[in-house]
DRENKOL-23347 format. One record per residue (C-alpha): residue number from 1; residue in one letter; x, y, z. Coordinates in nm, 4 decimals. Each point is the difference from the previous one (the first is absolute). Layout:
N
pos | code | xx | yy | zz
NUM | a | X | Y | Z
...
// end
This chain:
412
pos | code | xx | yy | zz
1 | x | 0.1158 | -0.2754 | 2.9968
2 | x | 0.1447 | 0.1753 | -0.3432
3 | x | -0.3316 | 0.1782 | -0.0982
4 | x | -0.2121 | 0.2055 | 0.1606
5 | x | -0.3516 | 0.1329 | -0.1101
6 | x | -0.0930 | 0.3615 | -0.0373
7 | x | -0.3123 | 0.2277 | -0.1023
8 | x | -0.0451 | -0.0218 | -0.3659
9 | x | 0.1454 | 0.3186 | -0.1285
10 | x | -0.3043 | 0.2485 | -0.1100
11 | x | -0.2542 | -0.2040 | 0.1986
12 | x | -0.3370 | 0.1079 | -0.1184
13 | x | -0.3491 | -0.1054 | 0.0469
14 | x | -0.2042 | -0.1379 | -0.3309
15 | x | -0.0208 | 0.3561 | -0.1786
16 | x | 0.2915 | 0.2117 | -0.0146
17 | x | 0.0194 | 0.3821 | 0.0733
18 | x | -0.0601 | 0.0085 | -0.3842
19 | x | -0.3323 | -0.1479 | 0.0311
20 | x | 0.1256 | -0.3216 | -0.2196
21 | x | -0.1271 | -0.3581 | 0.1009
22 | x | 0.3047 | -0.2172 | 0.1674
23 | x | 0.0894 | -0.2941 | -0.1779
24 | x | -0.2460 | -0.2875 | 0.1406
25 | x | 0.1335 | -0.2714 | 0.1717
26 | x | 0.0860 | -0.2829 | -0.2190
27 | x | -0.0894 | 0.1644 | -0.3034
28 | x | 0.0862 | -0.2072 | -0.3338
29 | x | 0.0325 | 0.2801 | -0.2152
30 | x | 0.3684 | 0.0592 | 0.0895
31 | x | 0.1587 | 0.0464 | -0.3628
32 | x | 0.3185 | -0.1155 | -0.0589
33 | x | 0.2269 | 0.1070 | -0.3075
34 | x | 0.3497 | -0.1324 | -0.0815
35 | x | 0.3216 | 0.1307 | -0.1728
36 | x | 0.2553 | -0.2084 | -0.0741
37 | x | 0.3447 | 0.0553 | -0.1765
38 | x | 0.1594 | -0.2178 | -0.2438
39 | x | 0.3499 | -0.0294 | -0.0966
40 | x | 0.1306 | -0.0698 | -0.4065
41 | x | 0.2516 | -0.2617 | -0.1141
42 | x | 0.1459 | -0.1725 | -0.2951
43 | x | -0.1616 | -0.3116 | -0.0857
44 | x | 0.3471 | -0.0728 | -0.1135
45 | x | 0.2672 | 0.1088 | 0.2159
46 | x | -0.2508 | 0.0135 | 0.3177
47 | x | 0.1435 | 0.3497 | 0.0811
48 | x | -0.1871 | 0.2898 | 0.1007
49 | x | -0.1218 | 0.2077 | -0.2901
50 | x | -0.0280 | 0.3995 | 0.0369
51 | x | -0.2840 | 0.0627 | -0.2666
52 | x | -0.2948 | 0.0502 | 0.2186
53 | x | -0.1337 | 0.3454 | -0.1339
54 | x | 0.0072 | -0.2247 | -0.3743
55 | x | -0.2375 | -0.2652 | 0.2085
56 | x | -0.2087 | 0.2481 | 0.1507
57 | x | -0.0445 | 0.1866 | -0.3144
58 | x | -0.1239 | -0.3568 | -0.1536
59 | x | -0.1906 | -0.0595 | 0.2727
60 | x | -0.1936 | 0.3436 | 0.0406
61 | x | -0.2238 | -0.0466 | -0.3068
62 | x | -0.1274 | -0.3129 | 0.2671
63 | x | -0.0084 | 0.1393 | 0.3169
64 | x | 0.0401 | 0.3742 | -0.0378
65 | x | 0.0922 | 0.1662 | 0.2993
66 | x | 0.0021 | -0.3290 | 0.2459
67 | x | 0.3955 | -0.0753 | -0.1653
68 | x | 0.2372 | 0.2328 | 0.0445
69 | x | 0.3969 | -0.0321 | 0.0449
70 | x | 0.1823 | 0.0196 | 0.3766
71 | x | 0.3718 | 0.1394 | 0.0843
72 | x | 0.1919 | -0.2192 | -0.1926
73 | x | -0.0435 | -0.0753 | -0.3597
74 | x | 0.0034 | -0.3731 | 0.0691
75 | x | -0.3401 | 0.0568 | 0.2039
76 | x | -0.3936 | -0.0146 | -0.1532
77 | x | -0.2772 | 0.0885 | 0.3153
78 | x | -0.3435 | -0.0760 | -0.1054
79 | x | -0.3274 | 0.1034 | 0.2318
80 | x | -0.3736 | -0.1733 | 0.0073
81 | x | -0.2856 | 0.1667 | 0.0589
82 | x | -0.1792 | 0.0002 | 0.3572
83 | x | -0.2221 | -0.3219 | 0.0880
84 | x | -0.1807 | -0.1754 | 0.2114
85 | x | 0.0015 | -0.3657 | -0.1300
86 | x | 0.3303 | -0.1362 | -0.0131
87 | x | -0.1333 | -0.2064 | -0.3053
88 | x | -0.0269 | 0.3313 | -0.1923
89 | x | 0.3733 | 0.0979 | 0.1470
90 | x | 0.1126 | -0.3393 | -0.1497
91 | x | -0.1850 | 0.0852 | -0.3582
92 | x | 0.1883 | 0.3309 | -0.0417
93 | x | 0.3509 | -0.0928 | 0.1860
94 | x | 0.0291 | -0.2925 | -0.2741
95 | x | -0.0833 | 0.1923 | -0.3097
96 | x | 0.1790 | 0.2824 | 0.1305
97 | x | 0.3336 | -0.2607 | 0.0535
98 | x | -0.0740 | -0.1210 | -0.3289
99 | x | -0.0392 | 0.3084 | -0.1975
100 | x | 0.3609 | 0.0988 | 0.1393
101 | x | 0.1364 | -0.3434 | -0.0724
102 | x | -0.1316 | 0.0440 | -0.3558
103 | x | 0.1261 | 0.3393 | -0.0461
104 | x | 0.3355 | -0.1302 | 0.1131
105 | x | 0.0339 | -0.2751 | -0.1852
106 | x | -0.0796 | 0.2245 | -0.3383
107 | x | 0.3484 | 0.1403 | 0.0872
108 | x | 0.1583 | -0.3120 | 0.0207
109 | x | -0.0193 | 0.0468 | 0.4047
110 | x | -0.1592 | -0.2170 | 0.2839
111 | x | -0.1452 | 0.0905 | 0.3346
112 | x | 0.1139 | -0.1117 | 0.3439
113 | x | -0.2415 | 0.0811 | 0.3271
114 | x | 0.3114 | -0.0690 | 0.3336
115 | x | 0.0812 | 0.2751 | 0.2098
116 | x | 0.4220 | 0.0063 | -0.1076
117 | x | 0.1178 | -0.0586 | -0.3431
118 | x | 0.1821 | -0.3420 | 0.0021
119 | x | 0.2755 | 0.0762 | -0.2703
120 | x | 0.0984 | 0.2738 | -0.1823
121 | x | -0.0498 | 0.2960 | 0.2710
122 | x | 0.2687 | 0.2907 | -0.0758
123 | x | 0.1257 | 0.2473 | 0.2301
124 | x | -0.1089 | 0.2915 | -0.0536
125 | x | -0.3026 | -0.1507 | -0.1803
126 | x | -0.1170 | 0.2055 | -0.3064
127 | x | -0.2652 | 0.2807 | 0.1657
128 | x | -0.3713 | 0.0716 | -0.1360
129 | x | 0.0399 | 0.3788 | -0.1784
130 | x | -0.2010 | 0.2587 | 0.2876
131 | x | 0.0611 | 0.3029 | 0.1894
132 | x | -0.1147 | -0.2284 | 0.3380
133 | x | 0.2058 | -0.2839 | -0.0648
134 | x | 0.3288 | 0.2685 | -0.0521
135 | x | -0.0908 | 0.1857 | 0.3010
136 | x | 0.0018 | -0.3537 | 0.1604
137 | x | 0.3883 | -0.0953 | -0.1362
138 | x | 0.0969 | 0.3441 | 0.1073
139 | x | -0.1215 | -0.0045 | 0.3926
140 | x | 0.0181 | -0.3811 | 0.0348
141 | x | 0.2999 | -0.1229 | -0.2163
142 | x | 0.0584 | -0.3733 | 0.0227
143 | x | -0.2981 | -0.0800 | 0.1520
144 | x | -0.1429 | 0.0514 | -0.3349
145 | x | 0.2367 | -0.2322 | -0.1168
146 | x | -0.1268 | -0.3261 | 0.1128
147 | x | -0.3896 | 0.1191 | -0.0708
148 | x | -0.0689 | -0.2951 | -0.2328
149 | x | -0.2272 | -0.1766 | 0.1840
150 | x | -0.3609 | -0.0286 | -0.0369
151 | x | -0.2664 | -0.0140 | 0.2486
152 | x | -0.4002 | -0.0904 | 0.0419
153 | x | -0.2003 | 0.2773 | 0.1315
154 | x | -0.3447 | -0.0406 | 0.1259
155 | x | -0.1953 | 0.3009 | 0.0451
156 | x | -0.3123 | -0.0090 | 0.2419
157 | x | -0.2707 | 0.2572 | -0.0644
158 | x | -0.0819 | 0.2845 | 0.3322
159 | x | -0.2001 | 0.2704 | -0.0196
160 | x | 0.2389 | 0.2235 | 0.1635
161 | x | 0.3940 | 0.0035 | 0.1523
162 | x | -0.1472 | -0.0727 | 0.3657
163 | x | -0.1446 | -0.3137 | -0.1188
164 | x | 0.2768 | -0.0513 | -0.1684
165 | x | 0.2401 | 0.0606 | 0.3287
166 | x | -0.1808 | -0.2032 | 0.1960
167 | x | -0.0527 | -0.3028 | -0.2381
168 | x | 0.4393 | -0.0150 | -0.0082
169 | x | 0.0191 | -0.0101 | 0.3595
170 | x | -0.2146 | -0.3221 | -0.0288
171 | x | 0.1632 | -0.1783 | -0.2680
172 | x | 0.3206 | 0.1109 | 0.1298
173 | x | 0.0637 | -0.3240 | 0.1664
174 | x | -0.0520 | -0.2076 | -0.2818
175 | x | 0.2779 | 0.1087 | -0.2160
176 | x | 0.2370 | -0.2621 | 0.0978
177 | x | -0.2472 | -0.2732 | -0.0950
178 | x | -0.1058 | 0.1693 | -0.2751
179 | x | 0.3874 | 0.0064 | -0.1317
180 | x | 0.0830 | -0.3494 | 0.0843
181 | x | -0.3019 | -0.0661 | -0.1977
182 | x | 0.0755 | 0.2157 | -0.3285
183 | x | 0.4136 | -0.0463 | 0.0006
184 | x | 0.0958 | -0.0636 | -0.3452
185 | x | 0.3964 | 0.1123 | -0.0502
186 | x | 0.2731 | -0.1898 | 0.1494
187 | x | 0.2228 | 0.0722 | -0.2959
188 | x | 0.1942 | 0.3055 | -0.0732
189 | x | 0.2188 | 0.0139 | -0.3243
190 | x | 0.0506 | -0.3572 | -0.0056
191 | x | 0.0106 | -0.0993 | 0.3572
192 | x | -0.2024 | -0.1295 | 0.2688
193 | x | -0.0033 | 0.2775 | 0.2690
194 | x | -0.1048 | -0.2374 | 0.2876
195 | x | -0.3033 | 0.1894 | 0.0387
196 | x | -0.3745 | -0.1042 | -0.1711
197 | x | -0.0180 | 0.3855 | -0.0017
198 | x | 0.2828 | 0.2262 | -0.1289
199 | x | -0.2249 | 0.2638 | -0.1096
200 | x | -0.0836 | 0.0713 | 0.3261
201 | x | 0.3682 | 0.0092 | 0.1219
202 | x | 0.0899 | 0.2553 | -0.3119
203 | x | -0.3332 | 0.2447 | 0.0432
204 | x | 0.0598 | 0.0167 | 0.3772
205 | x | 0.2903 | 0.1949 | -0.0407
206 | x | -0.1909 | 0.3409 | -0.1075
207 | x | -0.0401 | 0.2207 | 0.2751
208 | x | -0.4000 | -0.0372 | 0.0355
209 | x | -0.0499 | -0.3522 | -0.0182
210 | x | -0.0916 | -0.2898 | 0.1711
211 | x | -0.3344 | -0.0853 | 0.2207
212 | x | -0.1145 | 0.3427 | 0.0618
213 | x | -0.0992 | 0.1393 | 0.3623
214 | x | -0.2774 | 0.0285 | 0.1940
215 | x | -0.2566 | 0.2583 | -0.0996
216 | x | -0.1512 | 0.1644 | 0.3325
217 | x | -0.1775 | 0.2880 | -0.2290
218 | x | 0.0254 | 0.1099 | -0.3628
219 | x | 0.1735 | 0.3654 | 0.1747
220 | x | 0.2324 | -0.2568 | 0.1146
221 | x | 0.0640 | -0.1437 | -0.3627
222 | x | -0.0100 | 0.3484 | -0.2090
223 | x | 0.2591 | 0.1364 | 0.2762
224 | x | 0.2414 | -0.3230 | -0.1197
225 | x | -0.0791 | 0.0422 | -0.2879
226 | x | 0.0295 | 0.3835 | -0.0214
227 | x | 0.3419 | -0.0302 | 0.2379
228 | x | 0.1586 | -0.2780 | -0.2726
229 | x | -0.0424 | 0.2089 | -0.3270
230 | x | 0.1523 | 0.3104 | 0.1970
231 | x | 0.3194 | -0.2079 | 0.1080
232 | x | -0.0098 | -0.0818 | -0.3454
233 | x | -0.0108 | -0.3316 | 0.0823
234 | x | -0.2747 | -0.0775 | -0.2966
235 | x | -0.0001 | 0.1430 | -0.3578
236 | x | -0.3773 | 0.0712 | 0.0994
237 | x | -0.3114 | -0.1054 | 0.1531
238 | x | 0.0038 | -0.3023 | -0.2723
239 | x | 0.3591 | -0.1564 | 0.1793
240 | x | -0.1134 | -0.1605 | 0.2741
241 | x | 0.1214 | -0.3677 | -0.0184
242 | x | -0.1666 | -0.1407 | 0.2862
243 | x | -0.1601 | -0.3621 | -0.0098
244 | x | -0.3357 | 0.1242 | 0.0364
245 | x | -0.0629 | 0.3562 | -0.0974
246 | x | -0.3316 | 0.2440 | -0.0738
247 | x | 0.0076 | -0.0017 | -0.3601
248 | x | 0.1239 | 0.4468 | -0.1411
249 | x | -0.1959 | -0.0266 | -0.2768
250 | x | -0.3414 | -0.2294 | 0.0060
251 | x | -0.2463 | -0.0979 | 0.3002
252 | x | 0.1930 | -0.2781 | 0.1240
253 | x | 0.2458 | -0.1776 | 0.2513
254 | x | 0.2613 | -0.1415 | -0.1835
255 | x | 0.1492 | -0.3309 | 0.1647
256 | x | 0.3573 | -0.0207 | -0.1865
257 | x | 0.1644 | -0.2997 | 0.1997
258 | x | 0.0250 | -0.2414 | -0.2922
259 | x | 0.1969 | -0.1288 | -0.2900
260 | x | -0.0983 | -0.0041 | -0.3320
261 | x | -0.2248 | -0.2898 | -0.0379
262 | x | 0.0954 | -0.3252 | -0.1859
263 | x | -0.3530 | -0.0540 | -0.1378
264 | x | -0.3545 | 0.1493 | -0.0316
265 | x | -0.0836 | -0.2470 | 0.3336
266 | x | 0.2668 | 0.1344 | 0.1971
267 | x | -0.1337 | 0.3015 | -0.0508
268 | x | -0.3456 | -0.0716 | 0.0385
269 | x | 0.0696 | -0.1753 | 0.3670
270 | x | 0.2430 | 0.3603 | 0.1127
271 | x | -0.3482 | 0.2140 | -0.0631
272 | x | -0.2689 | -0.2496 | 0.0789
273 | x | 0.2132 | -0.0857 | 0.3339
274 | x | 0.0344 | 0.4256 | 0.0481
275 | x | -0.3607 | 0.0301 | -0.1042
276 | x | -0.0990 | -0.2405 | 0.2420
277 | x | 0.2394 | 0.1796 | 0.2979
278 | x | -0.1288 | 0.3513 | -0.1151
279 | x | -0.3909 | -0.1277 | 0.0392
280 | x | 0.1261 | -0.0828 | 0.3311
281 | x | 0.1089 | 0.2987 | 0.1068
282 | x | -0.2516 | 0.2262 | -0.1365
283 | x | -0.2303 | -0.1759 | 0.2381
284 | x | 0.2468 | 0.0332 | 0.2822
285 | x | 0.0521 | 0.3722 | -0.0509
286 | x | -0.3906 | 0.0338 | -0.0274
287 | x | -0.0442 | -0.1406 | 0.3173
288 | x | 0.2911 | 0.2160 | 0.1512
289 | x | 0.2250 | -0.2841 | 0.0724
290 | x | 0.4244 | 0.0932 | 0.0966
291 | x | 0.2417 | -0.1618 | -0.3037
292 | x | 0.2436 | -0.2257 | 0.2032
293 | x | 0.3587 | 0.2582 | 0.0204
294 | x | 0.2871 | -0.2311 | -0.0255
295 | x | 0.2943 | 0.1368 | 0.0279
296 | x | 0.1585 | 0.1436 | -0.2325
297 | x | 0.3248 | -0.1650 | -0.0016
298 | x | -0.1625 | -0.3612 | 0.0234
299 | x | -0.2251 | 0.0568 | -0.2424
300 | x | 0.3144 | 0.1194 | -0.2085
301 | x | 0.1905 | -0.3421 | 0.0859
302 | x | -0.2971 | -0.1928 | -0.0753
303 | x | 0.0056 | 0.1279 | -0.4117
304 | x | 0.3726 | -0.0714 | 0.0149
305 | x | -0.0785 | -0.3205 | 0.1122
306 | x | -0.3093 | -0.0694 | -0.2383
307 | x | 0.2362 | 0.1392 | -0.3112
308 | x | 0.3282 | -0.2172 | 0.0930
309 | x | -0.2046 | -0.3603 | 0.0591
310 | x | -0.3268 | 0.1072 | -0.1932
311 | x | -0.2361 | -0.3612 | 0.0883
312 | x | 0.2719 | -0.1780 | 0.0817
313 | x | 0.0686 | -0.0178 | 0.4128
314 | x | -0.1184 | 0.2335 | 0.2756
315 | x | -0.1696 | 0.3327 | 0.0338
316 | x | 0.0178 | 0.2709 | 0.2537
317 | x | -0.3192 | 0.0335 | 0.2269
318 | x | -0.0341 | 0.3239 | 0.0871
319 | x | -0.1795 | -0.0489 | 0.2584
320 | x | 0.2217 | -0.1833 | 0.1871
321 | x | 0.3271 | 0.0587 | -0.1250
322 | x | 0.0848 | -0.4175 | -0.0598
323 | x | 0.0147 | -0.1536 | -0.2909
324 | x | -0.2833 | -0.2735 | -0.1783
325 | x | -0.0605 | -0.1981 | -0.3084
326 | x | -0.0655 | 0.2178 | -0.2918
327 | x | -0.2795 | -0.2233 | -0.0872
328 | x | -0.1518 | 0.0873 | 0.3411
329 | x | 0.0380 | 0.3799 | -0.0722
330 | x | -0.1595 | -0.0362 | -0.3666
331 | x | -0.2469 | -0.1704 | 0.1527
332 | x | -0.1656 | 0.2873 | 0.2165
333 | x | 0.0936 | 0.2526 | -0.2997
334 | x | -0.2587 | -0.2410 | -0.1707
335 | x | -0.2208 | -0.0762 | 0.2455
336 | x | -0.0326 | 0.3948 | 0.0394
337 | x | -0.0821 | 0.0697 | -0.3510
338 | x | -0.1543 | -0.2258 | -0.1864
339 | x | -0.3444 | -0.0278 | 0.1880
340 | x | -0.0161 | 0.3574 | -0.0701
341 | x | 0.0015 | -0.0908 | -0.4111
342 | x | -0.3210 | 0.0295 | -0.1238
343 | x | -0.0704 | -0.2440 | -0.2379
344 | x | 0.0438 | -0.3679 | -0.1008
345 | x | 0.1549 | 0.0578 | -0.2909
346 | x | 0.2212 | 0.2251 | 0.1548
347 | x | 0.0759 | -0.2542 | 0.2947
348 | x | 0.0094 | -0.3402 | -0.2790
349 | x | 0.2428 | 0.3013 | -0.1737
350 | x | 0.2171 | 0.0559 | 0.3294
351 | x | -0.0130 | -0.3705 | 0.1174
352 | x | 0.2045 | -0.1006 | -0.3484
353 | x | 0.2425 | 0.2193 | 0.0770
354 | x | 0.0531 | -0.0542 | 0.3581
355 | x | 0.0536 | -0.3859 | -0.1356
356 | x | 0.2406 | 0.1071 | -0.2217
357 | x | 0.2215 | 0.1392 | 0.2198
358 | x | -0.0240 | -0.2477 | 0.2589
359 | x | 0.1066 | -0.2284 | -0.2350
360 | x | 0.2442 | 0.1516 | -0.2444
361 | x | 0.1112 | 0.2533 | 0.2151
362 | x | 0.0247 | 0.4195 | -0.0838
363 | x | 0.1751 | 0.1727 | -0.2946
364 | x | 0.3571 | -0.0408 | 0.1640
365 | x | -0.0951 | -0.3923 | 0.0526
366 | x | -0.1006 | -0.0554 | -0.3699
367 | x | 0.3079 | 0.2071 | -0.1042
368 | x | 0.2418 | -0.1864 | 0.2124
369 | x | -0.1716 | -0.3388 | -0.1846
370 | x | 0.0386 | 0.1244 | -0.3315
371 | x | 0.3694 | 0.0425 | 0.0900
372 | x | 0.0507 | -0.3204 | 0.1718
373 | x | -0.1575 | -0.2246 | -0.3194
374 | x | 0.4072 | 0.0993 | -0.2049
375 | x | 0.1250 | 0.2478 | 0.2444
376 | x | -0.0699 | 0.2032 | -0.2646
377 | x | -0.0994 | 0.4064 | 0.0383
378 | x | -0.1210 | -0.0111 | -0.3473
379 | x | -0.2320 | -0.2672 | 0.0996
380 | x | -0.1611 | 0.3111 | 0.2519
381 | x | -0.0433 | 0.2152 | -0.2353
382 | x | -0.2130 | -0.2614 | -0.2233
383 | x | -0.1975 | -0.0908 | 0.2773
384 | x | -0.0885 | 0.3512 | 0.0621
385 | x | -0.0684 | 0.1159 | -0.3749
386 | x | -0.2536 | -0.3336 | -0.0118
387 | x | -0.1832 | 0.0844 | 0.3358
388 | x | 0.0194 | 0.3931 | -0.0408
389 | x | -0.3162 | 0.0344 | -0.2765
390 | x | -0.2099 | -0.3195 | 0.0609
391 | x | -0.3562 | 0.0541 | -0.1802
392 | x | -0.2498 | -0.2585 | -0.0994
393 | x | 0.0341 | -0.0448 | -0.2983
394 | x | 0.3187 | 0.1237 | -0.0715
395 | x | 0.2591 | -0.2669 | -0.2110
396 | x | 0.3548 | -0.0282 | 0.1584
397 | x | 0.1621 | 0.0485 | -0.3756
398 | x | -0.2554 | 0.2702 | -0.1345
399 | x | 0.1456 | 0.2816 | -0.0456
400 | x | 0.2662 | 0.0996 | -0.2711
401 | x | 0.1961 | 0.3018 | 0.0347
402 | x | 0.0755 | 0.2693 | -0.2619
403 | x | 0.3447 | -0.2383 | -0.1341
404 | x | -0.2353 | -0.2919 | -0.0098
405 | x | 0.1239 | -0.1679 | 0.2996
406 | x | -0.2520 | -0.1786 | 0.1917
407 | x | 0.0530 | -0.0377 | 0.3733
408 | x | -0.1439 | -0.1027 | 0.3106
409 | x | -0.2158 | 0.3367 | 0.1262
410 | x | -0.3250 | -0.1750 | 0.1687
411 | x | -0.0624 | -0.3115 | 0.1180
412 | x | -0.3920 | -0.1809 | -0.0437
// end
């Protein structure tokens, strides 16, 4: 056997030595919030364009403090609120896409959601301005270099860093299908990497990164984490890179496994499926039950795995070690989750999407068929600037930047 079960790390009975109420098993009112990060291009040329703090200024007087720019200036990373109906996390995820599409477009820009640019990426890439992001070039050189890629992030709401602790060693497990699920960038600077993942290849270089271990205490995390800034292996607290981490800075556990998005479904199936998983668990870790423990270096195989073939092929059972239809391994992800999703129109919501990728395939799929219509990388790029902001309601041709060039920024 590759996995073994252990203790749940902070075991506790239904009221914590705080006197606050457990979460109860199966609750629904797991919230969910999302960020996502966008990259900027030409409409033209198709090349990456380093004008995000312009975009995010546009889109502020929209979304206030929910845009905001990343490390390199070709980067935009928007936030939603906290919900509990996916419905409502599909409302504000499309008008926030759209208000960044629109403010884009007013500067003659478009909006791409993949997790590598496709053309256009320079090395060095032109850095965001910050005292963080120069501390980060100075310690981590290079690294930095190759930090234009975007991500989905789906942040689970705890009531405290046990919870949190113990609700990664549970989904731990699931980041390979979880990946193979939400790959979306095979290309890098005009070529096909051979992976449906890249991103994940390029991020897993940092020194804290990857699926991250097995919690058998919160002493046992703050030592880590404590022992990692002092090597000066971090910039700070806020550094760690892992897959799945307890969020520095708000109430959550922050799963960080997948690429940016392609559309508003994608995203939509990534949290509803984690939703689903984290219901799950809270009920597992109410009633005391061990997290499976697969080993580390498996479970570190199996994302390597999940990012080269994405849907296509075999997955890694940790369990036993062998290999299996990915199919087969998306289909106890699923079977895990989604009964845990607690309404129909979340499920009717979640069932679309699942149908969508069974039939067109992930991000790197749709990509790769965008590509294979001319063999054409431009063709990409226009696939991803008409899937990245689709809203009801929004016309294909509608918006008309500030030289009066109309372009494709949103797609009815």
């Amino acid at each position: 056997m590759q996995s073994e079960k252990r203790t749940p790390a902070d075991a506790q009975p239904s009221v914590d030595s705080a006197g606050r109420q457990r979460p109860a098993a199966g609750s629904s009112e797991v919230t969910v919030g999302v960020e996502e990060e966008y990259l900027l291009v030409d409409p033209v040329s198709r090349q990456l364009s380093p004008q995000a703090d312009k975009v995010v200024a546009q889109a502020a007087g929209d979304l206030g403090d929910r845009v905001t720019t990343e490390i390199t200036r070709y980067q935009v990373e928007v936030r939603t609120d906290p919900h509990t109906s996916l419905t409502d996390l599909g409302d504000q995820l499309r008008a926030t896409r759209n208000a960044v599409a629109h403010a884009a477009a007013r500067l003659g820009l478009r909006v791409i959601s993949s997790g590598t640019p496709i053309l256009g990426q320079l090395n060095p890439p032109p850095l965001s301005p910050g005292v963080r992001y120069a501390q980060s070039l100075a310690k981590f050189g290079a690294l930095d270099h190759e930090q234009s890629v975007c991500a989905c992030h789906i942040h689970v709401g705890v009531p405290d860093v046990a919870t949190a602790l113990q609700l990664s060693n549970h989904l731990r497990p699931w980041l390979p299908a979880l990946l193979a699920m939400t790959a979306n960038s095979p290309y890098w600077d005009g070529k096909d990497t051979g992976y449906a993942s890249w991103r994940t290849m390029t991020w897993g270089r940092w020194p804290v990164a990857g699926p991250p271990p097995y919690f058998e205490s919160r002493t046992h995390f703050e030592d880590l984490l404590d022992r990692l800034v002092a090597s000066e292996t971090l910039l700070d607290r806020g550094g760690l890179y892992w897959d799945i981490r307890p969020s520095h800075h708000v109430p959550t556990l922050e799963i960080r496994i997948a690429d940016a998005a392609p559309t508003v479904d994608d995203t939509l199936l990534l949290a509803g499926t984690v939703k689903g998983l984290a219901v799950t668990a809270m009920a597992a870790i109410h009633n005391s039950q061990a997290a499976p423990c697969p080993q580390p270096e498996m479970l570190r195989a199996a994302c390597w795995r999940a990012a080269r073939d994405g849907l296509s092929g075999r997955s890694i059972n940790l369990d036993t070690g062998w290999l299996e239809p990915t199919a087969v391994h998306l289909g106890r992800l699923w079977n895990t989750a989604l009964p845990a999703v607690a309404t129909s129109d979340d499920r009717t919501l979640l069932q679309a999407a699942q149908l969508r990728l069974r039939s067109e395939g992930n991000g790197a799929d749709r990509q790769r068929a965008a590509y294979r219509r001319r063999d054409s990388h431009t063709d990409v790029v226009d696939y991803l600037i008409e899937t990245a902001a689709a809203a009801p309601g929004c016309p294909a041709d509608s918006v008309t930047d500030e030289s009066g060039r109309r372009g494709r920024s949103c797609s009815a």
